[in-house]
C-alpha positions in Angstrom: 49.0 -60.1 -14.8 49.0 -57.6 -17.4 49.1 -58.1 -21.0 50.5 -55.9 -23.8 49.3 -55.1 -27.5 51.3 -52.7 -29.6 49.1 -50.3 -32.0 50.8 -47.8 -34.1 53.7 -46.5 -32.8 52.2 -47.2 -29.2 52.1 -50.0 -26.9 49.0 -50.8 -24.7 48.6 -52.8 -21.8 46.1 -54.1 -19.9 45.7 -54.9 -16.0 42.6 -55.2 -13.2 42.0 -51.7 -11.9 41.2 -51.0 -8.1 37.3 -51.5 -9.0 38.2 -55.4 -9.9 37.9 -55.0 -13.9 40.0 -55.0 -17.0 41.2 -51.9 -17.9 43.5 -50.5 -21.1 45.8 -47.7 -21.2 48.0 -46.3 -22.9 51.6 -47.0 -22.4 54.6 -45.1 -25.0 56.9 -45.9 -27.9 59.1 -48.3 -25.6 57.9 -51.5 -24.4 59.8 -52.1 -21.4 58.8 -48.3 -20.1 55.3 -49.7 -20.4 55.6 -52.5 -19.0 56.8 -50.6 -15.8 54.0 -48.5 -16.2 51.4 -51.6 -16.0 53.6 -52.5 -13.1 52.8 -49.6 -10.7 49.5 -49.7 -12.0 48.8 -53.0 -10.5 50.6 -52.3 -7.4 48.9 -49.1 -6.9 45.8 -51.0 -7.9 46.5 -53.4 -4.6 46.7 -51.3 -2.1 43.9 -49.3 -2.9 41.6 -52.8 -3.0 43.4 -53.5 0.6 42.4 -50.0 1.7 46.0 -48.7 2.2 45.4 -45.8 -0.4 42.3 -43.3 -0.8 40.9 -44.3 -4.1 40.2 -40.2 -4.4 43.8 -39.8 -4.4 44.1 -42.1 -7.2 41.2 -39.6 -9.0 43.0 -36.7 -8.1 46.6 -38.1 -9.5 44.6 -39.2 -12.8 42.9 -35.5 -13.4 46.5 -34.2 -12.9 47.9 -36.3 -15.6 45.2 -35.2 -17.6 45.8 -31.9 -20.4 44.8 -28.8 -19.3 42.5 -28.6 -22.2 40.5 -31.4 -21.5 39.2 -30.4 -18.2 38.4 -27.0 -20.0 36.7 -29.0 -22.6 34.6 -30.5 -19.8 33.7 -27.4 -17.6 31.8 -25.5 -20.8 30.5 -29.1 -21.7 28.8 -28.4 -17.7 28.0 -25.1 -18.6 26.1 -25.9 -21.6 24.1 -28.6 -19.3 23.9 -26.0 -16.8 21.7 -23.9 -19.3 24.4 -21.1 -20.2 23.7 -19.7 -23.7 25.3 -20.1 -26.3 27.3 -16.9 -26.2 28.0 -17.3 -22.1 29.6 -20.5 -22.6 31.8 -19.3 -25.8 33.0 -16.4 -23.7 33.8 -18.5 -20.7 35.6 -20.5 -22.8 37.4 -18.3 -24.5 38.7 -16.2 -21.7 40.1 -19.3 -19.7 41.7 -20.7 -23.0 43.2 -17.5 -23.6 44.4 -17.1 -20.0 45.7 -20.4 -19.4 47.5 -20.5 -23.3 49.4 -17.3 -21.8 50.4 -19.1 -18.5 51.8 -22.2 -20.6 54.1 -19.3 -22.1 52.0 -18.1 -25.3 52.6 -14.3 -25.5 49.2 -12.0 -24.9 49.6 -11.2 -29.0 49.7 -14.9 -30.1 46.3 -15.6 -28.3 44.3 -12.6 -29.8 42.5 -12.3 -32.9 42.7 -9.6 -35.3 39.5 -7.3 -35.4 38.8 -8.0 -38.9 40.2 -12.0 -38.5 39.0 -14.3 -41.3 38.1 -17.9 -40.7 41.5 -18.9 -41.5 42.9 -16.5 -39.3 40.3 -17.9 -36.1 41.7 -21.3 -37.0 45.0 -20.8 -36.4 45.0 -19.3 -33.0 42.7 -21.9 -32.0 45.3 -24.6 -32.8 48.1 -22.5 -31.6 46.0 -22.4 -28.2 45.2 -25.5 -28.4 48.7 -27.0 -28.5 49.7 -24.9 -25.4 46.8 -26.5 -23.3 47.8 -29.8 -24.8 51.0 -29.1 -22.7 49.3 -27.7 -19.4 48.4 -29.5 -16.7 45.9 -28.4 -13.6 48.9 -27.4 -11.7 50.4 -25.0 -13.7 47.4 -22.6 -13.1 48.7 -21.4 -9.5 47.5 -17.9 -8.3 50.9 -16.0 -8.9 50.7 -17.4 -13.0 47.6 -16.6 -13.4 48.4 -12.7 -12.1 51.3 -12.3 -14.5 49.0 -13.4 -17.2 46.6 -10.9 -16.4 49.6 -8.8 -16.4 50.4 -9.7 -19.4 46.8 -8.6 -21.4 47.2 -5.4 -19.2 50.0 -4.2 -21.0 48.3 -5.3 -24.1 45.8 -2.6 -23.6 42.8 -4.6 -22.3 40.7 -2.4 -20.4 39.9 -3.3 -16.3 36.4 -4.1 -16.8 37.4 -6.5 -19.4 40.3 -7.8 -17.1 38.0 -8.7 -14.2 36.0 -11.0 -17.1 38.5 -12.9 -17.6 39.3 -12.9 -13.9 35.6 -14.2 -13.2 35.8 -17.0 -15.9 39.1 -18.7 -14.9 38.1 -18.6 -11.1 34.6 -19.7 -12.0 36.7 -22.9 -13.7 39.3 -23.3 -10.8 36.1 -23.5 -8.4 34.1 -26.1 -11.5 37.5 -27.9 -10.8 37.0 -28.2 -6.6 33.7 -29.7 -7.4 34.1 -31.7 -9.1 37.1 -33.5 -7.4 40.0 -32.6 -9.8 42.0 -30.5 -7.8 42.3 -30.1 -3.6 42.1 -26.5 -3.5 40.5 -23.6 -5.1 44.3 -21.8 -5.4 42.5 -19.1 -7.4 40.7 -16.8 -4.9 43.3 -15.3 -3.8 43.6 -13.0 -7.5 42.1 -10.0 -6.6 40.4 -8.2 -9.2 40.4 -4.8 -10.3 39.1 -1.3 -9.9 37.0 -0.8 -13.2 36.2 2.9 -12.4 39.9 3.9 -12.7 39.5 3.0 -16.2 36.6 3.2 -18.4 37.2 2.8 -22.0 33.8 3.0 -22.9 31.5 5.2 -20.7 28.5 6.0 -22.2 26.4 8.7 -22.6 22.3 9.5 -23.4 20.8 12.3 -25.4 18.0 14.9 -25.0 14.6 13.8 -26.5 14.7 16.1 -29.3 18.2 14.7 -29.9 16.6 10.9 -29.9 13.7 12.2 -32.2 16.2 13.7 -34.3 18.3 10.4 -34.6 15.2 8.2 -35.3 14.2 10.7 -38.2 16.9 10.7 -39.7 17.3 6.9 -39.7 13.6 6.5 -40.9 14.6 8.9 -44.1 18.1 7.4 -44.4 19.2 5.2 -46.8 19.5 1.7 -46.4 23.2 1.0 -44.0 25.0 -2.3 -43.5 21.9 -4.1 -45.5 19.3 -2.7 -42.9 16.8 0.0 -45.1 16.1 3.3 -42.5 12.5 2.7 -41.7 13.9 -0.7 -40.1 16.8 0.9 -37.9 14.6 4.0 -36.7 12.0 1.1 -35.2 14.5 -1.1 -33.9 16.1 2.3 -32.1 12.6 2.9 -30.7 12.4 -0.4 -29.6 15.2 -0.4 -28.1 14.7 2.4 -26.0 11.1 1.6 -25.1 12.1 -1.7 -24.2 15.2 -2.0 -23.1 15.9 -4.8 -25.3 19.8 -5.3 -26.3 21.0 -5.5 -29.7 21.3 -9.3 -29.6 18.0 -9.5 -28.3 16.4 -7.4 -31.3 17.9 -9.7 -33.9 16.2 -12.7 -32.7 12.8 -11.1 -32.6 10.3 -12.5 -34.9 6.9 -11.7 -36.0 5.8 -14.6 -33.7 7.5 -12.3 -31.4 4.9 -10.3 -31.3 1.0 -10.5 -29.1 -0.5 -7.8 -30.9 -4.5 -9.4 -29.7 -2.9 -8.4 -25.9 -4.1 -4.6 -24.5 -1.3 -3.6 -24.3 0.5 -5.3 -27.1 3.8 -7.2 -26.2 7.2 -8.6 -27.4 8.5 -11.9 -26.4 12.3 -12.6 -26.2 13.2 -16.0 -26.0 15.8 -17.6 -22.9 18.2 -18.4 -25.5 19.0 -14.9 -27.0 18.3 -13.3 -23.1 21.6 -12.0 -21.5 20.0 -13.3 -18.1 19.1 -16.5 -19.7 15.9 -16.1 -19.1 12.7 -15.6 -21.8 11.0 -12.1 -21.3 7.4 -10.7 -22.1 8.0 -6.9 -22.8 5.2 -4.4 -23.3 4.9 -2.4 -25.9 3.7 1.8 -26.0 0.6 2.4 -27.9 2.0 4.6 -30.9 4.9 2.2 -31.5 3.2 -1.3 -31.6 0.7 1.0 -34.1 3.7 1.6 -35.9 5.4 -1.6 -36.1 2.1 -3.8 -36.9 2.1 -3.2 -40.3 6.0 -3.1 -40.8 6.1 -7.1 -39.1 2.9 -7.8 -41.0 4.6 -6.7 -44.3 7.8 -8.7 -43.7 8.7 -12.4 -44.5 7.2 -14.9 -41.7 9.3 -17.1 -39.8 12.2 -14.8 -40.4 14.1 -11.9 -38.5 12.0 -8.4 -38.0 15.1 -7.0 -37.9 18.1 -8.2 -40.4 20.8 -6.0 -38.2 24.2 -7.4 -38.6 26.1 -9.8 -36.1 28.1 -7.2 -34.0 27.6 -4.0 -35.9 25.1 -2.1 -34.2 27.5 1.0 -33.2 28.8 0.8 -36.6 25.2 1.1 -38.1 24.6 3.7 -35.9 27.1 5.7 -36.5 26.0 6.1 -39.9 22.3 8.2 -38.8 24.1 9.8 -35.9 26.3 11.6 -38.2 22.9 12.3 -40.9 21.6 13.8 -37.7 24.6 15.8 -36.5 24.9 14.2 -33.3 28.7 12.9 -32.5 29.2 9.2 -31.8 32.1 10.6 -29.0 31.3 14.2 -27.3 33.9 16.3 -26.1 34.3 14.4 -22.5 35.0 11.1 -24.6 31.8 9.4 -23.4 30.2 7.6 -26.4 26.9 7.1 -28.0 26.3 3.9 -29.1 23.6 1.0 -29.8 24.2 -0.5 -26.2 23.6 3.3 -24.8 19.8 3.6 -25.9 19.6 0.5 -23.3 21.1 3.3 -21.0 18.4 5.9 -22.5 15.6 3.5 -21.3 17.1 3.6 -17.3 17.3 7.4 -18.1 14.2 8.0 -19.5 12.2 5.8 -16.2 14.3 7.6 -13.8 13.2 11.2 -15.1 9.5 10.1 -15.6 9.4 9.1 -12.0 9.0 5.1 -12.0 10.1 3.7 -8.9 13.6 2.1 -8.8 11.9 -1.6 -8.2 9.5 -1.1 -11.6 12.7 0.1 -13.8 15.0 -2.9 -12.7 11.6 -4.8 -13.8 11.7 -3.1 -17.2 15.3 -3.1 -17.5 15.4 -6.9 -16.3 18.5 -6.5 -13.5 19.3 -8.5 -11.0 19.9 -5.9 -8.7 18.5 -2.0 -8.7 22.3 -1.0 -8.1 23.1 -2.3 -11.9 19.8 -0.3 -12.8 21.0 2.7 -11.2 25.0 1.9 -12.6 22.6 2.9 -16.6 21.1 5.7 -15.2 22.9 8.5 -17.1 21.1 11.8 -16.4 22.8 14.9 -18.9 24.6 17.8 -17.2 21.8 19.6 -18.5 18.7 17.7 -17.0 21.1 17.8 -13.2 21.5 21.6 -13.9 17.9 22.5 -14.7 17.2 20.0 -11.4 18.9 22.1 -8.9 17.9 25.8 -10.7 14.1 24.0 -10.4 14.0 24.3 -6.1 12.4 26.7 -4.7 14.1 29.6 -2.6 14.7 29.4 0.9 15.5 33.0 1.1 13.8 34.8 4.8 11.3 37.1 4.7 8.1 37.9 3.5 8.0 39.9 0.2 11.6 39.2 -0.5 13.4 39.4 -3.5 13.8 35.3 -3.7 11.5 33.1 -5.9 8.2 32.7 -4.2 8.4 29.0 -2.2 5.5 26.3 -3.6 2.5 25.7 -1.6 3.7 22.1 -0.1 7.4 23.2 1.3 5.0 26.6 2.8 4.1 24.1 5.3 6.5 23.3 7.0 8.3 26.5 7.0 7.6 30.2 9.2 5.3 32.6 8.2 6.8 36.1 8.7 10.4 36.4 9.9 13.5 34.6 10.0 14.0 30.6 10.6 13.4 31.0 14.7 10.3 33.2 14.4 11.6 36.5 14.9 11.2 39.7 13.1 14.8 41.5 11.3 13.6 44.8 13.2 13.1 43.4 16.8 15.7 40.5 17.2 14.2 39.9 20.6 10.3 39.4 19.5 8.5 37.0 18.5 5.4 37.6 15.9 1.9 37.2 16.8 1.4 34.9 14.1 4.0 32.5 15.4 2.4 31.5 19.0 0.9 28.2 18.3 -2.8 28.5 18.5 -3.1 25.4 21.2 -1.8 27.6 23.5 -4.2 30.1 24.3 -7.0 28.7 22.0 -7.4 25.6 22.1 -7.4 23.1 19.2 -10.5 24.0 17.1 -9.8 27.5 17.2 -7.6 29.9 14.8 -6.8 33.6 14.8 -7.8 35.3 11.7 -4.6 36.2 10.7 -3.0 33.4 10.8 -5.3 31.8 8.4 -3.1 32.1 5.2 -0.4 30.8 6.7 -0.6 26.8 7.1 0.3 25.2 10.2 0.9 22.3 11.6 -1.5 22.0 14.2 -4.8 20.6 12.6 -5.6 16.8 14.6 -4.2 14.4 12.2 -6.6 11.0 11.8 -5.1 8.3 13.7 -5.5 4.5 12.2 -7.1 3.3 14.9 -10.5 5.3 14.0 -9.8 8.0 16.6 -8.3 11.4 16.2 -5.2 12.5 18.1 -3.8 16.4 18.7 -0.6 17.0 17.4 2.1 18.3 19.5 3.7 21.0 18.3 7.2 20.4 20.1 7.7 17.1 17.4 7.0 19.5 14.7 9.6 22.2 15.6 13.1 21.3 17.1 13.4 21.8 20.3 15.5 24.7 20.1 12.8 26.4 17.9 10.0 25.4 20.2 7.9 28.3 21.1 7.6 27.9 24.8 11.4 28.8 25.1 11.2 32.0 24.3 8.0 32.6 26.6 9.0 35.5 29.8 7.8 33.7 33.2 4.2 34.0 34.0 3.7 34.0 30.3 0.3 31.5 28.6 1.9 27.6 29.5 
């Protein structure tokens, strides 16, 4: 039999659960309500220890009676143990809360801070929230709520990319909720997400190496910006472009940091400041780590290189770009800030030739596509690309740019692409005929020695040497022997 206590305004009662042992709850204000509460509990209780009722159903009912907020409470509680940083799990967090606040009938405004919010300010959406979720239940977060809600920051002015964040977290929860046995369906997959590209806010752009000296100079010389003195923000912008390294991932450097007895000398950054989550070893060029050595050396041990301010970083740039001359937006909108001299380093690989696998190395991605997404070659630099190729124009002595050694190779010496001279459509030059037709493989005509062919035995890998054949290096409709008259050299 159950027995009942009252405490507070509350009365409690407790009864055997399905497992065989005591168990309290909480009942309400009215006793005989509870007491038909303790009632069904220790029917429900019975069938379930006579196998008439899934206990799991029992554990899905419970996690349904349950506030919304406490099973969002519990997924970043497995996200912390999961090893998500510290600024992961705050994000998650706050994306779902958000979300979910607005699908208990908070408006998109009363859920977002104000750019400059004090701590009071932070305090009071938080409860706001916080008494919505307190409301919520697993159930109210179906598919076609969670759209409108989306909706809802749409029409706000939240930007696609940032839309599909918020997407990610709440599915990532609704999934975290499958799991873990709270609910019987993801109902969440079915929210599609949205086409970022239609709707960049925030594209980036790079700058010209004189432009980047240019910046860094004028940093070095500045005065001191936000707390951070100039020689400070022109090594932390080198750093950041010889590295890679984001803006979070600067701050946390110390002079520990640093293996300046290594050849080359490195920088470590830690798992727990890592975007990735992951601690990386990055090297360091020679005349930078010769210029930093004495600037850590100088500084205060134990403590950040580099005192930048939490969240700042386009804001203190901003202040050298304009010393410099250089806009912070350009005339096609695309911006120039702290997170774009990670897009400099991508850049800068690219145009020095490293290999796609080595820059997603350096630029530590997951994946070369996202190395490839900061690639952002100037119109200038694609411009003096396609003026850089050499002309293809016929004819020897022409009026086109002389063709480089290595494409002469592989193209005709004297006439137009199929061998034949402007004046006599018909013929073919001397030069053309292969020389394994009528001399054999070691031999060449003396005129034809400038121009390069293709017919030279090529070193197989098996030791041995093998003749080309001239019909796989000219298409077939270019082959020579098609143009031969009968009884001709075969």
């Amino acid at each position: 039999m159950a027995s009942f206590r009252k405490k507070g305004r509350n009365w409690y009662f407790t009864y055997t659960n399905a497992a065989g042992k005591r168990s309290e709850v909480k009942g309400c204000p009215d006793k005989r309500v509870t007491e038909q509460m303790a009632a069904a509990a220790e029917a429900e209780a019975s069938k379930v220890r006579a196998g008439l009722v899934d206990p799991r159903d029992l554990a899905l009912r419970e996690h349904g009676r349950r506030p919304l907020g406490e099973h969002i409470e519990a997924w970043g509680k497995s996200l912390v143990d999961s090893g998500g940083t510290d600024r992961h799990v705050s994000m998650s967090l706050s994306r779902v809360r958000r979300l979910s606040a607005i699908v208990m009938g908070a408006g998109a405004a009363e859920t977002e801070y104000p750019r400059r919010a004090t701590a009071a300010d932070r305090e009071s959406r938080d409860l706001a929230v916080s008494e919505r979720l307190e409301a919520g239940r697993l159930s109210d977060l179906t598919a076609e709520r969670v759209r409108s809600a989306l909706g809802a920051l749409k029409s706000r002015g939240m930007s696609l990319q940032s839309l599909n964040h918020h997407r990610a977290a709440v599915r990532s929860f609704d999934i975290w909720c499958l799991d873990t046995r709270r609910t019987r369906e993801a109902s969440l997959r079915s929210v599609k997400g949205f086409n970022a590209e239609e709707d960049r806010r925030h594209d980036r752009r790079t700058l010209g190496v004189e432009e980047l000296r240019r910046l860094i100079e004028a940093a070095r010389l500045g005065p001191v910006a936000l707390g951070v003195a100039g020689l400070a923000r022109s090594l932390a912008y080198r750093l950041a472009v010889a590295t890679g390294l984001r803006y979070s991932e600067i701050r946390s450097i110390r002079p520990a940091s640093f293996d300046w007895s290594s050849t080359p000398a490195t920088v470590d950054v830690t798992a727990a400041y890592a975007k990735n989550g992951r601690s990386a070893t990055q090297t360091l060029p020679h005349d930078l780590a010769s210029d930093l050595r004495p600037f850590v050396e100088q500084g205060p041990q134990g403590e950040p290189v580099f005192p930048l301010p939490a969240d700042r970083g386009a804001e203190m740039l901003r202040v050298d770009l304009e010393a410099a001359g250089i806009p912070y937006v350009d005339e096609a909108g695309r911006y120039f800030d702290f997170h774009s001299l990670r897009c400099q380093t991508a850049t800068m690989l690219d145009a020095a030739g490293v290999t796609p696998r080595v820059a997603q190395r350096i630029m530590r991605h997951s994946t070369p596509g996202l190395t490839d997404r900061y690639t952002r070659p100037r119109a200038e630099d694609v411009e003096r690309a396609a003026l850089s190729m050499p002309s293809l124009r016929p004819g020897k002595g022409g009026d086109g740019e002389p063709i480089n050694d290595p494409l002469s190779a592989y193209l005709p010496c004297a006439g137009d692409a199929a061998g034949l001279t402007p004046s006599h459509a018909d013929k073919r030059t001397i030069s053309d005929e292969q020389p394994s037709m009528k001399l054999g493989p070691s031999k060449t005509r003396a005129s034809d020695a400038p121009c390069p062919t293709g017919s030279a035995s090529v070193a197989s890998d098996r030791a041995g040497t093998r003749t080309q054949d001239q019909r796989i290096n000219l298409p077939h409709r270019l082959s020579p022997t098609a143009a031969l008259p009968k009884g001709g050299a075969g």
